[in-house]
C-alpha positions as CSV (number, residue, x, y, z in Angstrom):
1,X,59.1,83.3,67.6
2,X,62.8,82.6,68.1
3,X,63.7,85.0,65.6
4,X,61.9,87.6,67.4
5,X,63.3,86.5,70.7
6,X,66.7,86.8,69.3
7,X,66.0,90.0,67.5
8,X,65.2,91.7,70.5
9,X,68.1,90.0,72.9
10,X,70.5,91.5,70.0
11,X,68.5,95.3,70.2
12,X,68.7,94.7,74.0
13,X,72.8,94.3,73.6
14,X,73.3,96.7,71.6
15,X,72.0,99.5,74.3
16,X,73.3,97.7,77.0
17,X,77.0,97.4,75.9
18,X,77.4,101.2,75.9
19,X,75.9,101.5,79.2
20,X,78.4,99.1,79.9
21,X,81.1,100.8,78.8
22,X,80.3,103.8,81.1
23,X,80.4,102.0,84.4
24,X,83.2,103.4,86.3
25,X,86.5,100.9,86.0
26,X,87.0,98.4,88.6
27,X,89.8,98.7,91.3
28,X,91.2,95.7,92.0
29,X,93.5,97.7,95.2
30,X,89.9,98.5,96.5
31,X,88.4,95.2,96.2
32,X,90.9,93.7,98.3
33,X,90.7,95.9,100.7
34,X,87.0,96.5,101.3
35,X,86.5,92.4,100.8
36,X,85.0,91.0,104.1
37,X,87.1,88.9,106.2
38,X,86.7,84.8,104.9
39,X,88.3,81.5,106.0
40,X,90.7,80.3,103.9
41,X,92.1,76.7,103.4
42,X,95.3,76.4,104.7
43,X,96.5,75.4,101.4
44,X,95.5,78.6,99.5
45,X,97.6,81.2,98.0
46,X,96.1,84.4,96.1
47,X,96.7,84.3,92.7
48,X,100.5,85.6,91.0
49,X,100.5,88.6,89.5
50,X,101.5,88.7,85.6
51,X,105.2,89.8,85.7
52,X,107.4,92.6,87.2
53,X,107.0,95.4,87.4
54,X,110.5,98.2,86.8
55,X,110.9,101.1,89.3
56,X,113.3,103.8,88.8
57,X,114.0,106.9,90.7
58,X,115.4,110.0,88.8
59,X,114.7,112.5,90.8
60,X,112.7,114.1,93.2
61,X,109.4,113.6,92.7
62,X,109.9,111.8,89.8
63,X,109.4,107.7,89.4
64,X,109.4,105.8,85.8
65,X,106.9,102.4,86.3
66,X,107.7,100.4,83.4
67,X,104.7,97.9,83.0
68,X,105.2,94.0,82.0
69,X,103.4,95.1,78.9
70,X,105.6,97.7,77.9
71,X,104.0,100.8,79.0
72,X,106.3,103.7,80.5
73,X,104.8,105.8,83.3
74,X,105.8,109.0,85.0
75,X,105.1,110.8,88.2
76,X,105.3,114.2,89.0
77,X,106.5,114.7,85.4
78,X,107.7,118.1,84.5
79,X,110.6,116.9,81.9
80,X,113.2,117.8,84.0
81,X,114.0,114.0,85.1
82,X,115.0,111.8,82.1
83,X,116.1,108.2,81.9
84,X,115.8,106.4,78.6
85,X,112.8,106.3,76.1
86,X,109.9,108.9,76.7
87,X,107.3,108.4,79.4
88,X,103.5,106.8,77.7
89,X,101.8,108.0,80.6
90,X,102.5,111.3,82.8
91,X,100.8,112.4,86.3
92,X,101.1,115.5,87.5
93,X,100.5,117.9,90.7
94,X,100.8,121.4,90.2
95,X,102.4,122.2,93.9
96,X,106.1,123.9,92.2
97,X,106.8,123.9,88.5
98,X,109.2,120.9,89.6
99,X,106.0,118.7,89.7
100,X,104.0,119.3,86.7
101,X,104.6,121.4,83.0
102,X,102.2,123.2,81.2
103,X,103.6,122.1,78.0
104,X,104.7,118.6,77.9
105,X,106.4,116.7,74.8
106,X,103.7,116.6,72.1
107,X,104.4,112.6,71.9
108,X,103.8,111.7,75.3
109,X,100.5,110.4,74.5
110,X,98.4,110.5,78.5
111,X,98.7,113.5,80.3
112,X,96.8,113.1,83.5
113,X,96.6,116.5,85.8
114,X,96.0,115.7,89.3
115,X,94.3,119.2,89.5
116,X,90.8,120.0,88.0
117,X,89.8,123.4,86.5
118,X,86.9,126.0,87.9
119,X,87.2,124.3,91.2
120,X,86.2,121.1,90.6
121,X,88.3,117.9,91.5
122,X,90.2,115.9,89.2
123,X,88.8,112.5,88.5
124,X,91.0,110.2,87.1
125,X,90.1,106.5,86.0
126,X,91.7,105.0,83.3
127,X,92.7,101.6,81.9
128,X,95.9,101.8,79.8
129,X,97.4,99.3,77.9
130,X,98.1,96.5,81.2
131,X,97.3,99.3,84.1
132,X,94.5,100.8,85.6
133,X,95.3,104.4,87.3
134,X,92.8,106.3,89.4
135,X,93.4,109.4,91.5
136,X,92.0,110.5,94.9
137,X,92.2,114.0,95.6
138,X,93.2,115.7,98.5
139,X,94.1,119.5,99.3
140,X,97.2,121.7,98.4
141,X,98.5,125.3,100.1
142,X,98.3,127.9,97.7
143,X,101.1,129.9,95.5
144,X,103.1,132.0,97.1
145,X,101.7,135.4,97.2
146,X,98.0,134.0,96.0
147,X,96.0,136.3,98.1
148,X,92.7,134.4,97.6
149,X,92.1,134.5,101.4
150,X,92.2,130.3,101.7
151,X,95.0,128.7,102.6
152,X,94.4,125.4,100.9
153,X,93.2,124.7,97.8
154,X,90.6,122.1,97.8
155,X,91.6,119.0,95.6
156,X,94.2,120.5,94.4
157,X,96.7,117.3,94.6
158,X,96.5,114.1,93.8
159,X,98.2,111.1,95.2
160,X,97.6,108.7,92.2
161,X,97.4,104.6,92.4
162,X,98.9,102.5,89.4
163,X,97.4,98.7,89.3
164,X,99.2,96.6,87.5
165,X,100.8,92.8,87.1
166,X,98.5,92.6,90.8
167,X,100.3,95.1,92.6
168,X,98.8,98.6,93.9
169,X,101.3,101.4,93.4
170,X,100.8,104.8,95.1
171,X,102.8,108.3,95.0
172,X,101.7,110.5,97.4
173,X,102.4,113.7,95.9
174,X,102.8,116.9,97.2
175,X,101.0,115.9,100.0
176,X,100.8,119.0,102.4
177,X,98.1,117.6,105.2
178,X,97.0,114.4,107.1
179,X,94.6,112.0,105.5
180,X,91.7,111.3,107.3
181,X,89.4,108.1,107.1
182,X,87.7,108.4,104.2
183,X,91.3,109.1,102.1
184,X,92.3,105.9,103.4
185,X,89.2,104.4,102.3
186,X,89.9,105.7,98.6
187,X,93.2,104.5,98.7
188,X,92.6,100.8,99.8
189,X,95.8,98.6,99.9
190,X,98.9,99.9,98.7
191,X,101.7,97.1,98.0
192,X,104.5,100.2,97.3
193,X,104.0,103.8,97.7
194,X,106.3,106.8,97.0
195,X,106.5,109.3,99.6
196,X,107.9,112.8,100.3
197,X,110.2,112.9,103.6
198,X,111.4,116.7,102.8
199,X,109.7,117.6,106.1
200,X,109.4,120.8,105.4
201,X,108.0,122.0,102.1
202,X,105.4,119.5,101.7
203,X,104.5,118.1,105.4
204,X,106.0,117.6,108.4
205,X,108.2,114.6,109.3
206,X,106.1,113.1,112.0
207,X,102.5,113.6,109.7
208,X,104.5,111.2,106.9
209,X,105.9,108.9,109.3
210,X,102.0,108.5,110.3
211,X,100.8,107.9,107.1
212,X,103.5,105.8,106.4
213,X,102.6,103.2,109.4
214,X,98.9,103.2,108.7
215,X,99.4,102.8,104.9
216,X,101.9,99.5,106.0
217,X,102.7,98.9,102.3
218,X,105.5,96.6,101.4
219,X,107.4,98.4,99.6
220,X,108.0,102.2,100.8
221,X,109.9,104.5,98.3
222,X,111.3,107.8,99.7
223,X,110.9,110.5,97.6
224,X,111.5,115.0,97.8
225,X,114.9,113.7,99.5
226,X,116.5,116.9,99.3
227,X,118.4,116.7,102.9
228,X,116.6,114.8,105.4
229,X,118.4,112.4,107.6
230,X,117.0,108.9,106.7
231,X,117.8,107.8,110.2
232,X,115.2,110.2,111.4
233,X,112.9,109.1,108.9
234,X,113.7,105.5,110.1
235,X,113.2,106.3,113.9
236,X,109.8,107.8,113.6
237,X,108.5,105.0,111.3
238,X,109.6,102.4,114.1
239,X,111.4,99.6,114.2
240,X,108.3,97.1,112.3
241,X,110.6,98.9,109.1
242,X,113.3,97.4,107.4
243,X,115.9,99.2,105.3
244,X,117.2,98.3,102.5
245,X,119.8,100.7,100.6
246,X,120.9,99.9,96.8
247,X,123.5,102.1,94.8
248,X,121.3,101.6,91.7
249,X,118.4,103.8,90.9
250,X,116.4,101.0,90.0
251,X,115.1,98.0,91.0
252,X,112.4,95.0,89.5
253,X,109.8,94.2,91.9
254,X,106.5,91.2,91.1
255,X,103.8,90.3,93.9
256,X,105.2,87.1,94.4
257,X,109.0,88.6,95.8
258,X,106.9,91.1,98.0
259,X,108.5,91.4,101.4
260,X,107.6,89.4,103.9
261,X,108.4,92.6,106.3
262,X,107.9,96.1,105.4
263,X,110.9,98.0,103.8
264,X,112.2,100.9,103.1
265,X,114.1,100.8,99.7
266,X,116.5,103.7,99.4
267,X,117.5,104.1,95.7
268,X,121.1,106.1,95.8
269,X,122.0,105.5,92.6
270,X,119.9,108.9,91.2
């Protein structure tokens, strides 16, 4: 009898750990913030994250996250922007050729579009080496001289969220409208987040400033640069800000030395 019982708990496994294997990966960013609200002891502190985590601005669009365990990441890659070994892990929007190239270096192993094809959204959920990215989509303005009749295309971006040693990390994109509720739901928390402050080519100072308060992340990266005053930047995100300008173009970052206070780290060193 117990061989039979154990014969059919090991058939039982063996068609439930594929199943298993399919369930869409867990976001830890979301967990947090969808978690009801709870009394804690006074006493408690949520649990360290595993290491630090290396951020370094290049150019542009482009950020390298270099992972405690040694995995490189991209964003926006289109090759142009360069620092030291090649990227494990590009993302991509396909807003200007600056964002995105067709035909990346054969050894970059993960190539993640933030674009689907035939009209359908990317969906992007993946665990890789020590982080977990996902993507949620939200609409782009079309080419120049794409006489489609649409203005937008619909999930054509991606602002993409890197979890890793317990921080949430989020680039924005080529973000070209607001984000409504449900955005922010997909999001959840964000601890740092990349944005673009051109004001012009991808959205209008005031709609990023907006964005930027309601996301309240700890860290804020500035990002499509190009020529806007960061003291305008500054005034419209209010005064709840910090600033905190470095002259290198990277910095190390863990959840533990989070700021207390939200800040705006300005990398001048690219």
């Amino acid at each position: 009898m117990r061989r039979l019982v154990s014969t059919a708990l090991a058939l039982f496994g063996a068609f439930l750990t594929p199943a298993l294997a399919q369930q869409p990966q867990r976001s830890e960013c979301l967990a947090m913030a969808n978690a009801a609200p709870r009394a804690l002891p006074v006493a408690f502190r949520p649990a360290a994250g595993t290491g630090e985590v290396e951020i370094t601005y290049v150019g542009h669009s482009t950020y390298f996250i270099d992972t405690p365990g040694g995995l490189r990441i991209a964003t926006d890659y289109s090759g142009a922007y360069q620092v030291g070994p090649l990227p494990d892990v590009v993302t991509m929007n396909r807003a200007h050729s600056t964002h995105y190239s067709l035909f990346p270096d054969k050894r970059i192993p993960h190539v993640l579009h933030g674009w689907g094809e035939d009209g359908k959204p990317a969906i992007v959920s993946e665990r890789i080496s020590d982080a977990f990215i996902r993507n949620v989509t939200t609409d782009i303005r079309r080419y120049f001289g794409d006489d489609a009749g649409t203005d937008m295309i619909r999930d054509g971006n991606s602002i993409f969220i890197f979890e890793v040693a317990g921080l949430c990390i989020g680039h924005l994109g080529h973000l070209h409208h607001k984000l409504d509720d449900s955005h922010f739901a997909q999001i959840g928390r964000l601890d740092i987040v990349m944005v673009p402050i051109d004001g012009t080519y991808t959205m209008s100072l005031e709609g990023i400033s907006d964005i930027t308060k309601r996301l309240r992340a700890s860290v804020v990266l500035p990002m499509h640069r190009f020529a806007t005053p960061l003291d305008d930047f500054m005034r419209r995100i209010g005064q709840q800000f910090e600033i905190d300008r470095r002259s290198g173009r990277s910095f190390r970052m863990s959840r533990d030395a989070l700021p207390s206070m939200p800040t705006v780290i300005i990398l001048d060193g690219v």
